[in-house]
C-alpha positions as a Markdown table, in Angstrom:
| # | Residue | x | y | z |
|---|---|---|---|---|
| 1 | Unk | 95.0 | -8.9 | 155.8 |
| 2 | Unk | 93.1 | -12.2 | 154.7 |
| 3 | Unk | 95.2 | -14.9 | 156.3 |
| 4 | Unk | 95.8 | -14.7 | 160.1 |
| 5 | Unk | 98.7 | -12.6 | 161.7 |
| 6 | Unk | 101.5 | -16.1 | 162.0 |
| 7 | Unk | 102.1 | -15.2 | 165.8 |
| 8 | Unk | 104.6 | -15.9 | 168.5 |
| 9 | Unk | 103.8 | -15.8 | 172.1 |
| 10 | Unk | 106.8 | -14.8 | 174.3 |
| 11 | Unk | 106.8 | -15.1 | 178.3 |
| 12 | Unk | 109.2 | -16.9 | 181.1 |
| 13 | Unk | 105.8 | -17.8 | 182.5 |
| 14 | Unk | 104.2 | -20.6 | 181.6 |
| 15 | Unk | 100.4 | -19.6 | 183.1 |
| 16 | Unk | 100.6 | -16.9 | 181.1 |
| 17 | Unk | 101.6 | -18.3 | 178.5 |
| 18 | Unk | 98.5 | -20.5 | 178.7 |
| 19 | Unk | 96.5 | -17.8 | 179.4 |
| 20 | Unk | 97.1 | -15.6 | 176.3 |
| 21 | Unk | 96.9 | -19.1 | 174.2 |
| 22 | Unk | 93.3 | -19.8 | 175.6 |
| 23 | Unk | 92.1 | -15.7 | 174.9 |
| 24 | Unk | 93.7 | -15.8 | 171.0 |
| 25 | Unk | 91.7 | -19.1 | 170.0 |
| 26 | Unk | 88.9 | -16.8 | 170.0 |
| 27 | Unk | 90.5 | -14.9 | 167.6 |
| 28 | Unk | 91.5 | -17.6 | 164.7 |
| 29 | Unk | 90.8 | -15.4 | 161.8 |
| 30 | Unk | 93.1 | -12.9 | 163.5 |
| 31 | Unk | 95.9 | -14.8 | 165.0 |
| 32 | Unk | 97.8 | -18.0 | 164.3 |
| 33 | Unk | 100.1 | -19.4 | 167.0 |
| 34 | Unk | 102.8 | -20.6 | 165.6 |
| 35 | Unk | 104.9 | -21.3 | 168.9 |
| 36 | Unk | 105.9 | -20.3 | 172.2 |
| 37 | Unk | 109.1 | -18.6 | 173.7 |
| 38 | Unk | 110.1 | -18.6 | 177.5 |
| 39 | Unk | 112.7 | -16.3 | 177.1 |
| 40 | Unk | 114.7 | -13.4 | 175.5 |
| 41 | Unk | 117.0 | -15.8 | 174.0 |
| 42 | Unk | 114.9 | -18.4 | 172.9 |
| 43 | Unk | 112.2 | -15.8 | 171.5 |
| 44 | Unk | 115.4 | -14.2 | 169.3 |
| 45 | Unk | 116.2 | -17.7 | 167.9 |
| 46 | Unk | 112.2 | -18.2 | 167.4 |
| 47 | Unk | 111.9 | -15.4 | 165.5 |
| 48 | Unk | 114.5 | -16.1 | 163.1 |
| 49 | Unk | 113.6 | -19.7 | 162.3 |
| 50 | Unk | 109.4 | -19.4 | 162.3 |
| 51 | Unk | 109.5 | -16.1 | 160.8 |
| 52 | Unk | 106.1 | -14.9 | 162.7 |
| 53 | Unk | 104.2 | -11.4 | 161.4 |
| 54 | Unk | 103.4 | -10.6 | 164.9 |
| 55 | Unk | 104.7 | -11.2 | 168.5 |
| 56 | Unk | 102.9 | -11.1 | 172.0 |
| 57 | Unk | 105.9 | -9.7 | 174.3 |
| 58 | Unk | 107.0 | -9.9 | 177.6 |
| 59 | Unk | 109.2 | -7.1 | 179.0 |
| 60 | Unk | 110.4 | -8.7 | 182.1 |
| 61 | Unk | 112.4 | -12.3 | 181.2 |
| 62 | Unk | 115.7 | -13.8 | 182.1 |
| 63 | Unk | 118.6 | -13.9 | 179.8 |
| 64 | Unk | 117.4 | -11.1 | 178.1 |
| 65 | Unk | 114.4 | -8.1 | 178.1 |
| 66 | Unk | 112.2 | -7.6 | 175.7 |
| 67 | Unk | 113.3 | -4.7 | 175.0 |
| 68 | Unk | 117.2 | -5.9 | 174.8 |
| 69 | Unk | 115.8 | -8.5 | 172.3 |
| 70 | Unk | 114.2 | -6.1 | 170.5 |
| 71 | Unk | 117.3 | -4.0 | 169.4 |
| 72 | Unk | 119.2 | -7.7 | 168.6 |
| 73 | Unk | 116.8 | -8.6 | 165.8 |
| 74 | Unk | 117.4 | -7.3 | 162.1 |
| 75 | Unk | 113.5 | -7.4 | 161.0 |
| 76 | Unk | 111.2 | -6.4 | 163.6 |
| 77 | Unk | 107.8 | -7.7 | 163.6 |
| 78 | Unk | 104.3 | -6.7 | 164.6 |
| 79 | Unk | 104.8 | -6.1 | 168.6 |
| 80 | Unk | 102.1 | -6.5 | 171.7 |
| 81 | Unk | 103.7 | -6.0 | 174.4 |
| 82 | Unk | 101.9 | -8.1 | 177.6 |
| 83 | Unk | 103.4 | -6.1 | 180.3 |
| 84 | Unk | 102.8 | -4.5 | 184.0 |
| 85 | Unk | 104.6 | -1.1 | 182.9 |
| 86 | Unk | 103.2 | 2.6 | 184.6 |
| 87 | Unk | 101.4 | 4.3 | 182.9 |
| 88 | Unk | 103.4 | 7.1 | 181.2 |
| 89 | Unk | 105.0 | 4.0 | 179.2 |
| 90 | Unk | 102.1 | 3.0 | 177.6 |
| 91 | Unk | 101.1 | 5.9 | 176.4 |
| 92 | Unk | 104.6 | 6.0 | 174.8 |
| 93 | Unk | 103.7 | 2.7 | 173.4 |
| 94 | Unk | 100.1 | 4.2 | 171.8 |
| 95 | Unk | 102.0 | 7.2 | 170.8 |
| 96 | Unk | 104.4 | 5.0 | 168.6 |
| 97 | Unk | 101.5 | 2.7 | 167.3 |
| 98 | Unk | 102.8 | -0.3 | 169.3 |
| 99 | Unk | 99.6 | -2.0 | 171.2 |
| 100 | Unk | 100.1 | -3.2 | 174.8 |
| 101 | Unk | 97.9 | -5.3 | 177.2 |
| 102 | Unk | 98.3 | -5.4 | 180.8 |
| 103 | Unk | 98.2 | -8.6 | 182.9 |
| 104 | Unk | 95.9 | -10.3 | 183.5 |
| 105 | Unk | 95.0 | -10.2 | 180.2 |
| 106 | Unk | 91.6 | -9.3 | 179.5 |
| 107 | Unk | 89.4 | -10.7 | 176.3 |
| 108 | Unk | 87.4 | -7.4 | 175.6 |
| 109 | Unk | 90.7 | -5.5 | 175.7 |
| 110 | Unk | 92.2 | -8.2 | 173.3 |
| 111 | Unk | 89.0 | -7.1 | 171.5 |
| 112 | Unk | 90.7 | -3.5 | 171.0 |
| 113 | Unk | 94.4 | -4.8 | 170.3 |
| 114 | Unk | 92.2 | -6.8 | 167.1 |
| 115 | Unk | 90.8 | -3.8 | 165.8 |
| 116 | Unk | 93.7 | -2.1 | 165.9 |
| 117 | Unk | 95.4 | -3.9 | 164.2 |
| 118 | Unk | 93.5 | -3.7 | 161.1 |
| 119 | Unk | 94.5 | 0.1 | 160.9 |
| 120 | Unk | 98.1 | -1.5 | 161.1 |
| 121 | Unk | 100.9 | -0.6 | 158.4 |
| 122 | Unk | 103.0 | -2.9 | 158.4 |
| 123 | Unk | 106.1 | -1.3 | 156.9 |
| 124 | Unk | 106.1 | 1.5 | 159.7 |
| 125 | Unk | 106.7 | -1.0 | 162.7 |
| 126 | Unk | 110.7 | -1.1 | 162.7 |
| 127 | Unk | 110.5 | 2.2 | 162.5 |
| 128 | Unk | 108.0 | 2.3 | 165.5 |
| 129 | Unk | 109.5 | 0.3 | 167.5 |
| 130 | Unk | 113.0 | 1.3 | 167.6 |
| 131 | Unk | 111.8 | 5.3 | 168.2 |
| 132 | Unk | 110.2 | 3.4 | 171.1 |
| 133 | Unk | 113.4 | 1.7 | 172.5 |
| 134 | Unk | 115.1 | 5.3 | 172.2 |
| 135 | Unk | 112.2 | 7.4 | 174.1 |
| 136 | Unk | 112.5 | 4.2 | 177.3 |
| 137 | Unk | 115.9 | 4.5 | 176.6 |
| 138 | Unk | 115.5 | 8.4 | 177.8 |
| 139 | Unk | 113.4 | 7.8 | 180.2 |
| 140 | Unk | 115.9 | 5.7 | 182.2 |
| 141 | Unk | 117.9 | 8.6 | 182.3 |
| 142 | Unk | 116.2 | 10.2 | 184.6 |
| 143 | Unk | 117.2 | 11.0 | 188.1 |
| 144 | Unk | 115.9 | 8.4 | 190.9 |
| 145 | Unk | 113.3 | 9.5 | 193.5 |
| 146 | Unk | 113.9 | 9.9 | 197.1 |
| 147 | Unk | 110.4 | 9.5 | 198.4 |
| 148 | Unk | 107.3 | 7.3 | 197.4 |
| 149 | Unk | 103.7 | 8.7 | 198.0 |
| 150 | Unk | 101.3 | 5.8 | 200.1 |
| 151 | Unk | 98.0 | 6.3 | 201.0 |
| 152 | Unk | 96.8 | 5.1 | 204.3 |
| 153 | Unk | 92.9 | 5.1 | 204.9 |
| 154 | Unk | 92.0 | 8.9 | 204.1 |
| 155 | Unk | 95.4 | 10.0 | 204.1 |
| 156 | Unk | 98.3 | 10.4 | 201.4 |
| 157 | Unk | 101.9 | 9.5 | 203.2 |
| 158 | Unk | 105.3 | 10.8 | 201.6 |
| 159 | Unk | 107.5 | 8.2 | 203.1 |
| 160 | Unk | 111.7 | 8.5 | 202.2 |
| 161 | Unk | 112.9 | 5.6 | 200.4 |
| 162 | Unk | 115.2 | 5.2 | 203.3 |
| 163 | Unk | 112.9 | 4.1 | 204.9 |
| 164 | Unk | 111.5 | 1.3 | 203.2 |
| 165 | Unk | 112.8 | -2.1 | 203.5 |
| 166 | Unk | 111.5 | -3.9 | 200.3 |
| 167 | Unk | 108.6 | -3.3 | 197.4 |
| 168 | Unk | 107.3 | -6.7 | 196.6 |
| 169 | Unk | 104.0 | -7.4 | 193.6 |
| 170 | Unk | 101.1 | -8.2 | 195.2 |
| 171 | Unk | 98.7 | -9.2 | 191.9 |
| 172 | Unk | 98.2 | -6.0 | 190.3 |
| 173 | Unk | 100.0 | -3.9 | 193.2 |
| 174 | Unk | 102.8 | -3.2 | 194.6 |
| 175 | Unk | 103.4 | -3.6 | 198.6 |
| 176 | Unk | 105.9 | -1.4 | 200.0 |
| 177 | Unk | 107.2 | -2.4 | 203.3 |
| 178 | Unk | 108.7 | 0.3 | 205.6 |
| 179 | Unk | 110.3 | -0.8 | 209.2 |
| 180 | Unk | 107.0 | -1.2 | 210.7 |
| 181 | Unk | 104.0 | -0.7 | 208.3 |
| 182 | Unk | 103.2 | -1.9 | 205.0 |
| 183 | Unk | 101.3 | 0.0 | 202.1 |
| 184 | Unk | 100.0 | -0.9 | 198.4 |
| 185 | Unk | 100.3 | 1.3 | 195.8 |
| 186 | Unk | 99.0 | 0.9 | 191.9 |
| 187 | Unk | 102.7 | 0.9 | 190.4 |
| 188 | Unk | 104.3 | -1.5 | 188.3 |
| 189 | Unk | 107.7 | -3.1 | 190.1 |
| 190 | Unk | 109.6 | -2.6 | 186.6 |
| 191 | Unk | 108.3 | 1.0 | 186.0 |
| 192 | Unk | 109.8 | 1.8 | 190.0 |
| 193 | Unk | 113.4 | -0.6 | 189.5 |
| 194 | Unk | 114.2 | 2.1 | 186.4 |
| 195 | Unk | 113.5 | 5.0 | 189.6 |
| 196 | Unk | 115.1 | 4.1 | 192.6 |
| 197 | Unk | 118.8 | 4.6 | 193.6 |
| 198 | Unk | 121.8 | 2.2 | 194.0 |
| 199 | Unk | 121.0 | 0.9 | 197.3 |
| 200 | Unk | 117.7 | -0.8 | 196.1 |
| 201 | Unk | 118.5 | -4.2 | 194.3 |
| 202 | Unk | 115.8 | -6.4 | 192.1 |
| 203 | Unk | 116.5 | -10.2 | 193.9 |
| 204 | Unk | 113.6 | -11.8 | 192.6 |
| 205 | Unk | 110.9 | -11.0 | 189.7 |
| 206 | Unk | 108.7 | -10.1 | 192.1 |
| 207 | Unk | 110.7 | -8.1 | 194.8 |
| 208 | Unk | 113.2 | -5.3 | 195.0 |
| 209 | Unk | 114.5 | -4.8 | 198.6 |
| 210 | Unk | 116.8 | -1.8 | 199.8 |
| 211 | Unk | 120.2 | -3.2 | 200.6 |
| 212 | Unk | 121.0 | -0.6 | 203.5 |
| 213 | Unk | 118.5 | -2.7 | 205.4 |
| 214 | Unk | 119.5 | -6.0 | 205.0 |
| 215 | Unk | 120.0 | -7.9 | 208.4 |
| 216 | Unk | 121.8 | -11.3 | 206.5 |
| 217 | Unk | 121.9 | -13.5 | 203.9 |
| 218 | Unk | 122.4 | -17.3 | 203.6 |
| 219 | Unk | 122.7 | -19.7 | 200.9 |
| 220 | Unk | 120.0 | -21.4 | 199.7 |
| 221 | Unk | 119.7 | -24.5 | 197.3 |
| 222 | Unk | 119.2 | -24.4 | 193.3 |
| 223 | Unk | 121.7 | -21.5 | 193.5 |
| 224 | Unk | 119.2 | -18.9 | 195.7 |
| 225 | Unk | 120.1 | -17.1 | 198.4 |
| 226 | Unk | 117.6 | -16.0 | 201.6 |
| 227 | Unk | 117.7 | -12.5 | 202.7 |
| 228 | Unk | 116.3 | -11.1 | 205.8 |
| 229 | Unk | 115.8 | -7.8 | 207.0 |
| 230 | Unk | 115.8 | -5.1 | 209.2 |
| 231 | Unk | 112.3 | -4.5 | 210.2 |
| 232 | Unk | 109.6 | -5.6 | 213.2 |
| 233 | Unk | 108.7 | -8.7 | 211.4 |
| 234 | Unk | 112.2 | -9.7 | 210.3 |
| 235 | Unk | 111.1 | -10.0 | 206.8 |
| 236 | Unk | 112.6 | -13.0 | 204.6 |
| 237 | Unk | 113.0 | -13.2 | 200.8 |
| 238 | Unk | 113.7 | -15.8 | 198.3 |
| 239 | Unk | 115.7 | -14.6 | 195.4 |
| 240 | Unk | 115.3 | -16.1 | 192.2 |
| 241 | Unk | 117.4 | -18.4 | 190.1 |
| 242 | Unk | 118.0 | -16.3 | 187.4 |
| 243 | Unk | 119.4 | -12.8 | 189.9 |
| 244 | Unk | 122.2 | -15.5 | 191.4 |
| 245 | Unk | 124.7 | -13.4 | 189.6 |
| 246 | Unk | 123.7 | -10.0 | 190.5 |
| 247 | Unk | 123.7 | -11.3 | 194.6 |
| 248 | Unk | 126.4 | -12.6 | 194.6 |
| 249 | Unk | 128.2 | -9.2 | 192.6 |
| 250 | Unk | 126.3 | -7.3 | 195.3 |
| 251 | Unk | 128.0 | -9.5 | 198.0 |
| 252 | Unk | 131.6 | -9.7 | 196.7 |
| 253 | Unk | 131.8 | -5.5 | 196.3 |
């Protein structure tokens, strides 16, 4: 391809947003940023008025997924998704010729995503794509766990989901807090929200907490709730604007 890729970067974050910006201007003959999207929503409205070859994707947004915005659009274009998802995901996203980066996003790895894409066919990626929404799709499926495996100095801890109070991302880890310990395992919190049962709720982007241990819950302002729970340390949590509706479903049933 002689002209640059026209490309669209989509994230509800606006550092990362910046980030990516910052690591494609070293790419100019590859990439041309054409604009930004925060969200599902705005990203689907983006796409159909710039018209961009290639899109730098979130997974994780309000309003909607990535992956729901995906299935909404008629033509598909390029996709790279900038995601935390396990591992077994990406390789699902090699598999269908879709590149992915992990955050933080890294400018030798972009590197990688750059010379891929010159062994790009464009007229395959619908295709790609939408087999990749079915194999996730599949994958959700799947029954939930009952245990998590922690390590804890030398040794490897199977500890029942009942008994953990919350899992919270801690950079590029996961903390899982039990009633009186706390662990950090290499997981993404979107790849273990698609594993775990009923009783574990998503309240923030950045914490899931198990609803069987939840001590109270009082109203907070700009439509956000704080949650404590039932451990030694009386954990607190935040939600997030944008999980207002789910709470309050929770707390009504």
């Amino acid at each position: 391809m002689n002209n640059p890729y026209k490309t669209l970067i989509i994230d509800d974050e606006p550092p990362a947003r910046l980030r990516l910006q910052k690591l494609l201007e070293n790419f100019t003959e590859t990439f041309q940023i054409i604009g930004f999207a925060e969200d599902g929503l705005d990203a689907k409205e983006k796409i159909a008025t710039l018209e961009p070859d290639l899109i730098f994707l979130d997974i994780e947004m309000p309003e909607l997924t990535g992956f729901e915005m995906l299935e909404q659009l008629t033509t598909i274009p390029i996709v790279i998704f900038c995601t935390a998802y396990d591992q077994y995901s990406l390789q699902a996203f090699e598999t269908n010729s879709v590149d992915y980066l992990l955050k933080p996003v890294r400018l030798e790895r972009l590197q990688q995503t750059v010379d891929k894409l010159k062994l790009f066919r464009t007229q395959d990626i619908s295709q790609n794509v939408m087999q990749l929404l079915k194999e996730l799709s599949t994958q959700k499926e799947e029954k939930p766990m009952t245990s998590l495996t922690v390590k804890k100095g030398e040794k490897l801890i199977f500890l029942k989901l009942d008994e953990i109070r919350l899992f919270k991302a801690d950079e590029r880890y996961v903390k899982v807090i039990s009633k009186d310990d706390s662990y950090l395992i290499e997981d993404a919190l979107s790849s273990l929200e698609s594993k775990l049962p009923d009783n574990f709720l998503r309240v923030h982007r950045s914490t899931i907490i198990n609803k069987n241990h939840v001590k109270d819950i009082q109203k907070y302002f700009n439509s956000r709730f704080i949650i404590t729970l039932k451990n030694s340390k009386q954990s607190t949590v935040t939600s997030g604007r944008s999980y207002n509706e789910v709470i309050k479903s929770w707390i009504a049933s």
